[in-house]
C-alpha positions as CSV (number, residue, x, y, z in Angstrom):
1,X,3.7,27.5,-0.6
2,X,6.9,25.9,-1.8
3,X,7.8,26.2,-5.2
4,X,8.3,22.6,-7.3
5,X,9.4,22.8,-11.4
6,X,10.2,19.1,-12.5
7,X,10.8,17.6,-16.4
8,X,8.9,15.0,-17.7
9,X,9.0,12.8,-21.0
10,X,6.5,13.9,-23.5
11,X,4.7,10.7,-22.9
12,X,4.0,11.4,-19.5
13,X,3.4,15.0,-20.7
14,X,0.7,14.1,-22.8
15,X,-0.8,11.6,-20.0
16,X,-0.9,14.5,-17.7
17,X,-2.5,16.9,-20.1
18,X,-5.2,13.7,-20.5
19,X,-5.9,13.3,-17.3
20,X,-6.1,17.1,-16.0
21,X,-8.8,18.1,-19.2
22,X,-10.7,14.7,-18.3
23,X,-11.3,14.5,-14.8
24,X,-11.5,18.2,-14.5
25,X,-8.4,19.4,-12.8
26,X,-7.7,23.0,-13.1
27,X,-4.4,22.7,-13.8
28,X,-1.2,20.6,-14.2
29,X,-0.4,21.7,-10.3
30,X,-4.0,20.9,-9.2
31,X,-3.4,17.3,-10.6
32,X,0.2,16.9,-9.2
33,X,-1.2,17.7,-5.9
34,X,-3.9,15.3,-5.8
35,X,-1.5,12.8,-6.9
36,X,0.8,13.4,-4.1
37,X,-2.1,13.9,-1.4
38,X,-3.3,10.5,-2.8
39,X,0.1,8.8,-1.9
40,X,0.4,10.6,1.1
41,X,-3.3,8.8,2.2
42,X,-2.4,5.6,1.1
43,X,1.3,5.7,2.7
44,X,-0.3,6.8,5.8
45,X,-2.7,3.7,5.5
46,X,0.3,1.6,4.9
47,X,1.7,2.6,7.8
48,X,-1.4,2.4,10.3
49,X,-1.8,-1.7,9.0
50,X,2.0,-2.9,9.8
51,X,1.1,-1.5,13.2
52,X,-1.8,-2.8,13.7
53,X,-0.2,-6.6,12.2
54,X,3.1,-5.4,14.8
55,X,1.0,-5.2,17.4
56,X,-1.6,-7.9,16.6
57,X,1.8,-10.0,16.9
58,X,2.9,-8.7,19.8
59,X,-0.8,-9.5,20.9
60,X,-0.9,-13.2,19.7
61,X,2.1,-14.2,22.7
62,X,5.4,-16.1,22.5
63,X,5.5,-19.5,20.7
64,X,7.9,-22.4,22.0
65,X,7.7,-24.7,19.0
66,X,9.6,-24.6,15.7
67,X,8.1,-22.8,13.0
68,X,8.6,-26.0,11.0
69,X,7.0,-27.6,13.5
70,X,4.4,-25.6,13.4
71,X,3.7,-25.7,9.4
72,X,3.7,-29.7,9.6
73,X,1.0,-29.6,12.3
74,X,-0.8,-27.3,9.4
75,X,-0.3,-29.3,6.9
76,X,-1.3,-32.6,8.3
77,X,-4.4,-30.9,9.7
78,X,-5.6,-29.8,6.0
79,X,-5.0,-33.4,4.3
80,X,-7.3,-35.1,7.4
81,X,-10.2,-36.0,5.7
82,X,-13.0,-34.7,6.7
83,X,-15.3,-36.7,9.3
């Protein structure tokens, strides 16, 4: 297992010490590690959704029209009353 010693402000110091006696942590490591794991998830996550959004793109097809265009058609469409 790799080795990590960082500094921190004493206000983060103190946060750390909080959380690791409140949420039951063994240690200052133990916390750390959940921290990073929890990034790591949520990165991960990140990652997955812009590939599915890429791919639902590439999905929806090519359109010939003018984003503009495209907007106005929106726009009109929301201020038709309703019949």
């Amino acid at each position: 297992m790799a080795h990590l010693d960082i500094s921190l402000p004493a206000d983060l110091q103190r946060h750390v010490d909080a959380r690791v006696s409140r949420e039951g942590f063994t240690d200052t490591a133990d916390y750390l590690r959940a921290l990073i794991e929890r990034d790591q998830h949520l990165y991960e996550a990140d990652v997955r959704r812009v590939r599915a959004l890429i791919e639902e793109g590439i999905a929806s097809g090519i359109v010939d029209r003018e984003p503009e265009d495209i907007l106005d058609e929106i726009i009109a469409d929301i201020r038709k009353p309703n019949g």
